[in-house]
N, C-alpha and C positions, 0 to 999 in steps of 0.2 A: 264639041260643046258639052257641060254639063249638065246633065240630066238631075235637078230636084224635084223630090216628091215633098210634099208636104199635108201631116197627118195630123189632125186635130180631133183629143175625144170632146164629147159633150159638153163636156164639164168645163171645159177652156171660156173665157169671155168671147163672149158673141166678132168682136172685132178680132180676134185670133182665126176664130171658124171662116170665119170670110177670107181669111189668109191663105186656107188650107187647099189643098187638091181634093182630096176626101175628108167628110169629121162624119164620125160614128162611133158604136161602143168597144168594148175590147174583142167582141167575136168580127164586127166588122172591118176593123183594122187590121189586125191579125192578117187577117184573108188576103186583104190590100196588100198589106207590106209581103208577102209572100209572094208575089206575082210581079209587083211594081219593077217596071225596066227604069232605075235608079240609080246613078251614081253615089247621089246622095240622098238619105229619106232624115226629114225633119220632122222628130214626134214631138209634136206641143202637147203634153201630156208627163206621162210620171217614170221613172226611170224604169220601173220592170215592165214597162208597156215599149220602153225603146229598146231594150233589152231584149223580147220576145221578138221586135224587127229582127233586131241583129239574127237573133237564131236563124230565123224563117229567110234571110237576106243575108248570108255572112260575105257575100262578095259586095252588098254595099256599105258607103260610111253612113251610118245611123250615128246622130248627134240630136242630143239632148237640149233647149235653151237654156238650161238652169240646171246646173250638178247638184242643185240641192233638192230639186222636187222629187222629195218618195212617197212613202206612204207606211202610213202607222202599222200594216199588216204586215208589210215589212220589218221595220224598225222592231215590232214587238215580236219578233221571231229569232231566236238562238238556233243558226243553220246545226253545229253540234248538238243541240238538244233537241235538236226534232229527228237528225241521225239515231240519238236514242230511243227517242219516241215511236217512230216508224219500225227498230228493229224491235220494240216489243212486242210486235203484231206482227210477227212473220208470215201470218196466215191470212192476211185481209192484204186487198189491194189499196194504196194510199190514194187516195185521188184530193188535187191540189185545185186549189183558187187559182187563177190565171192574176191574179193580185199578191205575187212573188215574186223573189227574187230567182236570176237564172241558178245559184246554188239549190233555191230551195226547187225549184219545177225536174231539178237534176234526182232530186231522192224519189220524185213523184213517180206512178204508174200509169194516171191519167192526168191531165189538167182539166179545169172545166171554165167558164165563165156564167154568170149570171143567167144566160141567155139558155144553156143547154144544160146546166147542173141537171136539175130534175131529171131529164130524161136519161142523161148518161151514167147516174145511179143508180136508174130504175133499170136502166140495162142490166145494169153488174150485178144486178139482186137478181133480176130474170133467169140469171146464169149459173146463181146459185156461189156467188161470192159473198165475202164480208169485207166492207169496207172502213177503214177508214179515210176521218176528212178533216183537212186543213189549208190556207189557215185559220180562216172567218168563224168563229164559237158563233156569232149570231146567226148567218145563212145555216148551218151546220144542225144548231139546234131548231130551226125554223123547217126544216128535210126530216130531221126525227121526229118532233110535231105532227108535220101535216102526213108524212108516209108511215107512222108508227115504227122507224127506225129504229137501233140499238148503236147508231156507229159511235164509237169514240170520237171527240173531238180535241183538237191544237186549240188553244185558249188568246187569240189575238183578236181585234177588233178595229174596223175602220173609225177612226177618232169622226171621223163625220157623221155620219150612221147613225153612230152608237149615243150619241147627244141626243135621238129623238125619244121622246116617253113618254107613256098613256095620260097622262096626269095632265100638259099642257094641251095634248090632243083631244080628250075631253074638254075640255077649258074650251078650248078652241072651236070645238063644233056646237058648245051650248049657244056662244053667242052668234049662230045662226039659224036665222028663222026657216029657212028652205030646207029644199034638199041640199046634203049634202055627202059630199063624196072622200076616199080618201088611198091613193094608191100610196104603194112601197115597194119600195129596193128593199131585197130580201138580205140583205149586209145591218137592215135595222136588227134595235131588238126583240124578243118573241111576242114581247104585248102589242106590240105596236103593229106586226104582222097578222096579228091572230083577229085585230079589230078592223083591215085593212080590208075594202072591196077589192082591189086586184092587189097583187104581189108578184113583180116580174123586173127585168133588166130593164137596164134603161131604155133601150130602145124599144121594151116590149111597153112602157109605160107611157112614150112617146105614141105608139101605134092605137093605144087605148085612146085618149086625149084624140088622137083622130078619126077614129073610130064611133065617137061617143054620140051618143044619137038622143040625150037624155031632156031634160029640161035644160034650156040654156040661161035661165038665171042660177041654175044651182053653183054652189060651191064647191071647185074640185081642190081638196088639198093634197101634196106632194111631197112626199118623203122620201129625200133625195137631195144629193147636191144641188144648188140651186143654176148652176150653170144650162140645165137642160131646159131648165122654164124657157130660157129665150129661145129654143126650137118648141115649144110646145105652144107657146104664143106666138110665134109667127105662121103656125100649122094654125089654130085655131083663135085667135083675133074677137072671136064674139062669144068666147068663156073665160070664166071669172075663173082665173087657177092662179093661187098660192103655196107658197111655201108650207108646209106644215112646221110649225112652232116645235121650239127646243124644252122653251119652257117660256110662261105665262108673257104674251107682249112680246116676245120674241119670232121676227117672220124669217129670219137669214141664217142659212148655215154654209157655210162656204167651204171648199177643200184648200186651207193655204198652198199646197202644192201645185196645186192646178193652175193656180191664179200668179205662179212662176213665171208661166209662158207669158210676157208682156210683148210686145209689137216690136221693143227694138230690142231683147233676147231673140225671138223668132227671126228677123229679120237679120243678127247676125250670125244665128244657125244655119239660115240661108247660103250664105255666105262662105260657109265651111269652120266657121267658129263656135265655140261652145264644146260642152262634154261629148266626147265621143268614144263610143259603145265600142273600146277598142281592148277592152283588157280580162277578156271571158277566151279562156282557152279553147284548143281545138275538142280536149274533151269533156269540158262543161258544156258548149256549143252540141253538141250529138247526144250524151248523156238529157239535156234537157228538149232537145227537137220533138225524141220520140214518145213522148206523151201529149205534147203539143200537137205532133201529128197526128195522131189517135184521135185526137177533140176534131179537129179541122177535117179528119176521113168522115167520122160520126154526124158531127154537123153538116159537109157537103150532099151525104145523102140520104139523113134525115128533114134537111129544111130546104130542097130543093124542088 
């Protein structure tokens, strides 16, 4: 019989996630798909997050719903020019977003996600390295910000993200009389970080949201794809949480990619149809593991 897994991030419509075996963020999947006894693993999600299956799984079929869900971190990254880029720094360790492609996680020394950046930079500094990072400019200058870094950064940005700014998010908090709150995915821009009560991965912004112990008329605003709301309102049901606004009268910002994954794409990835993560050689497959595996060693027994 065949064995499907089926993986769904956050960001997926709430009827997708219900589809799924597991839905988490990209450190939790990761981990998933790396262990999953699978013949076949369904990531409802974005091609370098099926991608990373594949690595972590090369003996299952990882199939994509939608050959076209990428991502702008992607798309805005020349693999050749960041070859250049990386060998101008001979001397710094590169360390990469887990929001890449397998060519690009293949130049990298470390990969990081949302969830462990922080800590596995502050490692590398500990140690007395120079890093560069790519490919996220705003997570990137948001790390030299808050750690007084120096590191060079890759100039790409999450087209999701990168639409939030201080201007409607003031707007936005004048017209409430209470308290009010306002967390971030650190993939925004630097203002919008710098005025933010927390700033963490999605799932870490998920675990605030259940965590919150504060006035429950307050307003929490969310900067982030809006996919995750419907876990952070079904976690808490009796707080006011919105979207944070793009710009003025604006509550929705959505990842077109994500919103790929519809019920009858999934369901016939199910099936064994759809893109399959089948054209990554044996040595971009090994080439990009071992930095992967670096992050998932660091994370196992740093967060356990």
């Amino acid at each position: 019989m065949t064995r499907v897994v089926t993986l769904a991030h956050y960001y997926t419509q709430p009827e997708i996630q219900q589809m799924a075996d597991k839905v988490g963020d990209s450190l939790e999947l990761s981990l998933y798909a790396r262990e999953a006894e699978a013949d076949i693993i369904v990531f409802a999600g974005v091609r370098f997050m099926a991608e990373t299956a594949k690595i972590l799984n090369p003996n299952a079929r990882v199939i994509l719903p939608d050959a076209q869900s990428t991502c702008s971190l992607v798309t805005q990254t020349d693999v050749a020019a960041l070859r250049r880029w990386r060998e101008s720094y001979p001397d710094h360790v590169h360390v990469s977003y887990i929001n890449s492609s397998a060519e690009h996680k293949a130049l990298s020394d470390w990969i990081v996600t949302s969830r462990n950046v922080d800590d596995i930079i502050a490692h590398l500094y500990e140690q007395g390295k120079k890093v560069i990072f790519s490919p996220d400019r705003n997570m990137g200058a948001y790390l030299n910000f808050q750690y007084g870094y120096d590191m060079p950064l890759w100039s790409a940005v999450c087209e999701v993200h990168d639409k939030f700014n201080e201007a409607a998010l003031k707007e936005a908090f004048a017209a409430v009389t209470g308290d009010k709150y306002l967390i971030a995915h650190p993939e925004s821009p630097l203002p919008v970080l710098t005025g933010a009560d927390y700033v963490g991965s999605t799932s870490g912004m998920l675990n605030w949201i259940k965590a919150y112990q504060g006035d429950a008329a307050a307003v929490i605003f969310v900067a982030t794809e809006d996919g995750i709301l419907y876990n952070m309102r079904l976690a808490r049901p009796d707080l006011d949480i919105r979207q944070a606004p793009i710009y003025a009268g604006c509550q929705c910002n959505s990842c077109p990619y994500m919103k790929m994954n519809t019920i009858e794409a999934v369901k016939r990835a199910q099936a064994g149809q759809g893109l399959e993560i089948d054209y990554l050689t044996a040595e971009q497959m090994d080439d990009a593991r071992l930095p992967i595996e670096r992050m998932l060693e660091f994370s196992q027994r740093y967060y356990q």
